[in-house]
C-alpha positions in Angstrom: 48.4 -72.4 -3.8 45.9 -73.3 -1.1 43.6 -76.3 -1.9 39.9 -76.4 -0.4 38.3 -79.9 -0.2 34.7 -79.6 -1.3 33.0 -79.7 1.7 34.6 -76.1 2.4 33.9 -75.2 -1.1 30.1 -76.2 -0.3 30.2 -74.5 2.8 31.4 -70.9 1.7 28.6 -70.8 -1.6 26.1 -72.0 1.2 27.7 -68.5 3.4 28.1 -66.2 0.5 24.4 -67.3 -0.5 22.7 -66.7 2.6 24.8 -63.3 3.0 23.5 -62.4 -1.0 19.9 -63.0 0.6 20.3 -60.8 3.7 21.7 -58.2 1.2 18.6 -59.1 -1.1 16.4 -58.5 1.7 17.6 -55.4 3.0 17.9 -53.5 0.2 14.0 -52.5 -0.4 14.0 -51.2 3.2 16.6 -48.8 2.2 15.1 -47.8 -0.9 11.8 -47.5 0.9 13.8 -45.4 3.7 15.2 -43.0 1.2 12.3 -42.4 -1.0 10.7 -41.7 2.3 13.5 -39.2 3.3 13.6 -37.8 -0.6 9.8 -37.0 -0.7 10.2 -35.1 3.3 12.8 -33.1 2.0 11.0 -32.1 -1.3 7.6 -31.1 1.3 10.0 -29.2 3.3 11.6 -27.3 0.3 8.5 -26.8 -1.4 6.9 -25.4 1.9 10.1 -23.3 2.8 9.8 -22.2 -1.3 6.0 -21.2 -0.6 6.4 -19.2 2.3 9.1 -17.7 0.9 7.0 -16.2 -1.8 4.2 -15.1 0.1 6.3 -12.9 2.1 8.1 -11.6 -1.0 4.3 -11.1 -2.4 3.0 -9.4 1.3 6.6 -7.3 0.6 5.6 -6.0 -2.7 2.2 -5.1 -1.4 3.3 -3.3 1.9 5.9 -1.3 0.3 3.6 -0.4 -2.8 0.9 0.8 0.1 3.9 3.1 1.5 4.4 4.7 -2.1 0.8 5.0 -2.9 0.4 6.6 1.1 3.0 8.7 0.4 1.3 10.4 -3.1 -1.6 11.0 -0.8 0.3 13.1 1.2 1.9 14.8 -0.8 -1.2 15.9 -2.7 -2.7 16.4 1.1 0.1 18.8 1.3 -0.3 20.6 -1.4 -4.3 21.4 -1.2 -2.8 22.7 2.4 -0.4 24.8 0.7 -2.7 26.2 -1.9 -5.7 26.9 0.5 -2.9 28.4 3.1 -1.4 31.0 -0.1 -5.0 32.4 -1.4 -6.3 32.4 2.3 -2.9 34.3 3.6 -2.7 36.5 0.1 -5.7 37.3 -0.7 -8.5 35.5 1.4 -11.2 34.5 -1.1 -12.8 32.3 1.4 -16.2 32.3 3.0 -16.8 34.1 6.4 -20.2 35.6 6.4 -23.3 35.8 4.7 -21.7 39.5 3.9 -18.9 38.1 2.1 -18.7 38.2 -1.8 -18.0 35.0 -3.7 -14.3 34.9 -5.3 -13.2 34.0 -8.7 -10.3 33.1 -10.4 -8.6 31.1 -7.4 -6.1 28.5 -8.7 -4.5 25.5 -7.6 -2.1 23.2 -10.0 -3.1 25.6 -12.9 -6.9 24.5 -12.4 -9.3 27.3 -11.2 -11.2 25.9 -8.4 -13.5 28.6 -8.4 -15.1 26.9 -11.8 -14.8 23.3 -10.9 -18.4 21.7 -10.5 -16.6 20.5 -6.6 -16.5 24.4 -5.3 -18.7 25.4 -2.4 -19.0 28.5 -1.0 -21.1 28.5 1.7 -21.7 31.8 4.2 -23.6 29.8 7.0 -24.2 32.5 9.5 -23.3 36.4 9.7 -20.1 35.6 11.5 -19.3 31.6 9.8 -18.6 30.4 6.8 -17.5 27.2 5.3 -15.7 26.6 1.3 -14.7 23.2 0.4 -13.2 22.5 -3.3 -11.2 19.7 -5.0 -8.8 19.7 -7.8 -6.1 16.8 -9.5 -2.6 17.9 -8.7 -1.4 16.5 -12.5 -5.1 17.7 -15.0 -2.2 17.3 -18.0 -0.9 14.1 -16.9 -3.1 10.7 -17.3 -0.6 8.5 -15.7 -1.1 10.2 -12.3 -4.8 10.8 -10.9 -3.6 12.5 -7.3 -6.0 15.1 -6.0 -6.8 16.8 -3.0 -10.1 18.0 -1.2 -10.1 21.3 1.1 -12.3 22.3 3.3 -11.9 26.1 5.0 -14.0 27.0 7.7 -14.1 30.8 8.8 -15.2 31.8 12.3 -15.3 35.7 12.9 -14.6 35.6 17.0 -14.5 39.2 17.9 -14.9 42.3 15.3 -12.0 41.7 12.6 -10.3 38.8 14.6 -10.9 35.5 12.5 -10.3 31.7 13.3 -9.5 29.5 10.3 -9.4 25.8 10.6 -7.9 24.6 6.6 -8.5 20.6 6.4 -6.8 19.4 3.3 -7.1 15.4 2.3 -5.1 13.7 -0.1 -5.9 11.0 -2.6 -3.4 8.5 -4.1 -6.4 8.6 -6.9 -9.5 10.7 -7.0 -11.6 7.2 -8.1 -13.4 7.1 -4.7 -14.2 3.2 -6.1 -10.8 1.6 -6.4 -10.0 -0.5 -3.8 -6.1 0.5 -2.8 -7.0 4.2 -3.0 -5.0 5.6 0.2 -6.1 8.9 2.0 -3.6 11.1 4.0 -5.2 14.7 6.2 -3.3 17.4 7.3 -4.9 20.2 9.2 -3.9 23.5 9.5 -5.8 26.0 12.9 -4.7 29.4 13.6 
C-alpha cells in the first residue's frame, strides 16, 4: 500500500477540482453546440420533407392533366370519326344554298340533327358550313366528354368538293371549369 502525505492529498483534490470545473464549464458549450446542430438538421429535414411533397403534389397534377388531355382526344377523335362516316356514307352536310337540310344523323346514339347545338348553314351557292356538338357518354353521369365539329363544304369545280372536318375534344363540356382540357384534330381532303 502506497501512503500519500497530506500535502499530495491536498494537491490532487485541488487538480481533480479545477479539472471538475473545466469539465463544469465546457459542458454548456456542447449542449449549446448540439442543440444548434439538432435544430439544422430538423430545418434541413423539414425543408428536404417539403420539397419533397410539392413535387409529389406538381406529380399528381401533371400526370392528372395527361389523363384528362388524353379524354379530350379521344372524344376529338371520335367527333372526327362520326363527321368522317355520315360525310363519306351519306353526306348530310351543308354545301350550297341548294342543299336540303338532313335529319336523323347520329353520333354516340344522340341525333345531332335535333340537338339545340346543330347548324346548318348554306353560305353561298357553292359553300356551306355545319357545326354540331354532342357528349360521347349522354347515359353516363360520371363522364361529361364531348366533342364540337365543324364541316365546311367548298364546291371547287362542278361535282368536285373540298371538305375541311375540324373536330375538338373536351375532357368536360362545362366551358367554366377551370382544368377543362381541349384537343383538335383536323381532317382536309
Amino acid at each position: 500500500m502506497i501512503y500519500k502525505t497530506r500535502k499530495q492529498k491536498n494537491n490532487k483534490s485541488l487538480f481533480s477540482f479545477m479539472s471538475s470545473e473545466r469539465q463544469h464549464l465546457e459542458r454548456p458549450r456542447n449542449k449549446g453546440f448540439v442543440l444548434l446542430i439538432a435544430v439544422l438538421l430538423a430545418s434541413v429535414f423539414t425543408l428536404i420533407g417539403a420539397s419533397i411533397f410539392t413535387i409529389s403534389v406538381k406529380e399528381l397534377m401533371l400526370s392528372s392533366g395527361g389523363k384528362e388531355s388524353q379524354y379530350a382526344f379521344y372524344a376529338a377523335d371520335s367527333g372526327l370519326e362520326c363527321a368522317l362516316y355520315w360525310d363519306l356514307r351519306h353526306n348530310p352536310f351543308a354545301t350550297s344554298t341548294s342543299s336540303v337540310e338532313p335529319s336523323n344523323i347520329y353520333c354516340s346514339d344522340q341525333d345531332v340533327t335535333s340537338l339545340p347545338e346543330w347548324d346548318w348553314n348554306p353560305i353561298s351557292s357553292t359553300k356551306g358550313e355545319t357545326s354540331f356538338s354532342f357528349d360521347l357518354y349522354p347515359d353516363d353521369s360520371s363522364r361529361d366528354d364531348c366533342a364540337v365539329i365543324y364541316v365546311v363544304k367548298e364546291n371547287v369545280s362542278p361535282g368536285i368538293y373540298t371538305t375541311q372536318i375540324e373536330s375538338r375534344g373536351y375532357n368536360t363540356c362545362d366551358v367554366n371549369n377551370p382544368r377543362r382540357v381541349e384537343r383538335a384534330i383536323r381532317a382536309n381532303y
